[in-house]
GUZAVO-246842 format. One line per 10 residues: for each residue x, y, z of N, C-alpha, C. Coordinates in nm, 2 decimals. Layout:
<rs>
X/Y/Z/X/Y/Z/X/Y/Z ~ ...
</rs>
This chain:
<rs>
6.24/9.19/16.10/6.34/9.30/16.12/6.26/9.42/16.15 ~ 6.31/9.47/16.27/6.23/9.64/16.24/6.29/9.72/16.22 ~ 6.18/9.87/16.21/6.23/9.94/16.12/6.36/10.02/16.12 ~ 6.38/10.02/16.27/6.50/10.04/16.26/6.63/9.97/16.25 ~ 6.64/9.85/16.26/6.70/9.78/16.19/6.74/9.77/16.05 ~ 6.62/9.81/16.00/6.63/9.83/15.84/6.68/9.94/15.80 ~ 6.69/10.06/15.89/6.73/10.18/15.88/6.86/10.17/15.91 ~ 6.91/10.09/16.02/7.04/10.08/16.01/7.14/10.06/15.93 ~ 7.04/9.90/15.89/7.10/9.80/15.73/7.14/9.92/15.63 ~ 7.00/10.03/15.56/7.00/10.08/15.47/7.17/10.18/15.50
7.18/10.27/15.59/7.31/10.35/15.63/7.39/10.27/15.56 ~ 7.43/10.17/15.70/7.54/10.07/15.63/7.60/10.06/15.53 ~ 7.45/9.99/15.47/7.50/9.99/15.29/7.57/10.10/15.22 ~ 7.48/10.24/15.26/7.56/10.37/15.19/7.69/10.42/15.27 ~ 7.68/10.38/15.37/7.85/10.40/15.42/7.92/10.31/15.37 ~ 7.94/10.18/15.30/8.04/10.04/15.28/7.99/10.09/15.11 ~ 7.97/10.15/15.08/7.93/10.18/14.93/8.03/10.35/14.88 ~ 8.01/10.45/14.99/8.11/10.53/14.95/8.22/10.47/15.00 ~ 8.28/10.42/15.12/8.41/10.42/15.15/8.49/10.35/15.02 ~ 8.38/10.24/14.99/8.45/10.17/14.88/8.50/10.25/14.75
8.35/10.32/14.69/8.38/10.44/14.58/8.50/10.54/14.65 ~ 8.53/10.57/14.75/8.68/10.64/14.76/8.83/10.55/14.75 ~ 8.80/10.44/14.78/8.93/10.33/14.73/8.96/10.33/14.58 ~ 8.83/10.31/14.52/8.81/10.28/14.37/8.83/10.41/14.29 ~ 8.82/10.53/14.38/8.83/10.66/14.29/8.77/10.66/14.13 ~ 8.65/10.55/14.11/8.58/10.55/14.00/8.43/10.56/14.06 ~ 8.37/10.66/13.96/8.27/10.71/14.02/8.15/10.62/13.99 ~ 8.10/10.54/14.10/7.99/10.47/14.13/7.84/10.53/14.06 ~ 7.81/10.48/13.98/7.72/10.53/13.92/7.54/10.55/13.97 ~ 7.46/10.65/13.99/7.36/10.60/14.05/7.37/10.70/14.19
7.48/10.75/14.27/7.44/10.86/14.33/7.48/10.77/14.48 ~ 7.36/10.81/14.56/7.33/10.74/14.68/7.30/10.64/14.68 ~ 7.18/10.58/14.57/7.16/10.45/14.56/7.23/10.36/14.51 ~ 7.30/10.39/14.42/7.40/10.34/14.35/7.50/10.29/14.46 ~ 7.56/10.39/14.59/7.64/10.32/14.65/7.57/10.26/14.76 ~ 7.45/10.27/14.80/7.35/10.13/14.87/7.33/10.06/14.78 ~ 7.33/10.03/14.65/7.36/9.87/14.60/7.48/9.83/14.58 ~ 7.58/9.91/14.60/7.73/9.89/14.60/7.72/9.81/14.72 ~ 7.68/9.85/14.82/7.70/9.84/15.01/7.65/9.68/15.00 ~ 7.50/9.70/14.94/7.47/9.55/14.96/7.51/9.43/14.90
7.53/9.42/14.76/7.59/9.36/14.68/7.75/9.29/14.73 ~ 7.83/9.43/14.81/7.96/9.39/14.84/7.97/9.32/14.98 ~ 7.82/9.36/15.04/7.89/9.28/15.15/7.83/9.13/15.15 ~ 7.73/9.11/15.03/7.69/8.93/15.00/7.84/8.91/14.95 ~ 7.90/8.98/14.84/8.00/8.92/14.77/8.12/8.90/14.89 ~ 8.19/9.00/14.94/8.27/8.99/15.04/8.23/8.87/15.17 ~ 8.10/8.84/15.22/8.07/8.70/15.27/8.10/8.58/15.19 ~ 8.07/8.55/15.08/8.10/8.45/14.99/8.22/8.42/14.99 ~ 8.32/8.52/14.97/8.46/8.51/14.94/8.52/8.50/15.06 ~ 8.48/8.61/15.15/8.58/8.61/15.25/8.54/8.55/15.42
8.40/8.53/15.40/8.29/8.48/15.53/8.28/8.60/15.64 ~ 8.28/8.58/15.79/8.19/8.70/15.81/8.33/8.74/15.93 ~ 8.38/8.83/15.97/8.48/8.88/16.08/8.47/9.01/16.08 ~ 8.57/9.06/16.14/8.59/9.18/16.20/8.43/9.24/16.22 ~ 8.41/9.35/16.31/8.30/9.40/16.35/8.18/9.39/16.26 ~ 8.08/9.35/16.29/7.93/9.38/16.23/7.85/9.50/16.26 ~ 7.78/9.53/16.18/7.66/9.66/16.27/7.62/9.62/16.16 ~ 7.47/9.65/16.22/7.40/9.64/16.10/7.35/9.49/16.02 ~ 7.43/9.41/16.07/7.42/9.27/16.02/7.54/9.23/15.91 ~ 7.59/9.39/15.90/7.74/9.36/15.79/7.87/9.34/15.88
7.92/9.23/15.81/8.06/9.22/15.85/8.11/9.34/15.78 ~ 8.18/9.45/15.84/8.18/9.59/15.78/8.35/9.53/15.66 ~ 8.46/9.46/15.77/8.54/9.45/15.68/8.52/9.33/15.54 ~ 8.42/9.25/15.54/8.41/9.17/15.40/8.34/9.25/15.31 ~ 8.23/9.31/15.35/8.16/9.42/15.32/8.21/9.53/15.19 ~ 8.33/9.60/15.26/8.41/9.70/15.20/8.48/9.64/15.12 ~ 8.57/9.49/15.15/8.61/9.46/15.01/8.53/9.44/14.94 ~ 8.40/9.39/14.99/8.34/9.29/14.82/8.29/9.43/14.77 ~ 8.27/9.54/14.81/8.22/9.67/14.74/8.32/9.70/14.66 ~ 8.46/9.71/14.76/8.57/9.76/14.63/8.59/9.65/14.49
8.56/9.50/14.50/8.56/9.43/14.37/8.43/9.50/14.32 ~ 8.31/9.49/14.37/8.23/9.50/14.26/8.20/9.66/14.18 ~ 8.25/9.78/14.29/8.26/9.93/14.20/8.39/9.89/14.06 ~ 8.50/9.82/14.12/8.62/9.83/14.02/8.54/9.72/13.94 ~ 8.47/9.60/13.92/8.40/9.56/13.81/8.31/9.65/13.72 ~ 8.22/9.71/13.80/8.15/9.81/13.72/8.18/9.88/13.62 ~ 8.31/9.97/13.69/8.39/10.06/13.64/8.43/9.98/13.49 ~ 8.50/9.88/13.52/8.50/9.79/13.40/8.46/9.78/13.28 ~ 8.38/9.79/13.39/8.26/9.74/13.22/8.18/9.87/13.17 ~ 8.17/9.99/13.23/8.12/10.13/13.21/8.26/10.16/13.10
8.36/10.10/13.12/8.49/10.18/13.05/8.48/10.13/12.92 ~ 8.43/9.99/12.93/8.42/9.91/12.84/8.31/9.96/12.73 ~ 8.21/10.00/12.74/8.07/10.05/12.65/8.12/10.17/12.62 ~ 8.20/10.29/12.70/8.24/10.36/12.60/8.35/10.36/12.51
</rs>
């Protein structure tokens, strides 16, 4: 992969990481990075569940992507609600 490739991927991730944190209106913990592991995380989980469609960039299917970010911020949230 080069580097810009990778530069791409990384965007991606923090774009499919806020959109998600604005669905979820619970605040993604961790800042920028927090919603680039949001981004990555949701769009492995959103492949798993939902497989790969609508537009890619980046190497993300953007719409499995966005859901598996909205499950995994609204799990977080979960469990952040849960500890306090």
């Amino acid at each position: 992969m080069s580097y810009i490739g990778l530069l791409i991927s990384i965007v991606m991730a923090i774009i499919i990481g806020f959109i998600a944190d604005f669905f979820v209106r619970n605040s993604m913990p961790g800042g920028i990075i927090g919603s680039m592991i949001a981004g990555f995380v949701g769009a492995w989980i959103g492949n798993l569940l939902l497989g790969s469609f609508g537009p890619i960039i980046g190497g993300f299917a953007v719409v499995p992507a966005i859901i598996g970010a909205i499950l995994f911020i609204f799990v977080i949230g979960l469990i952040t609600r849960g500890r306090r």
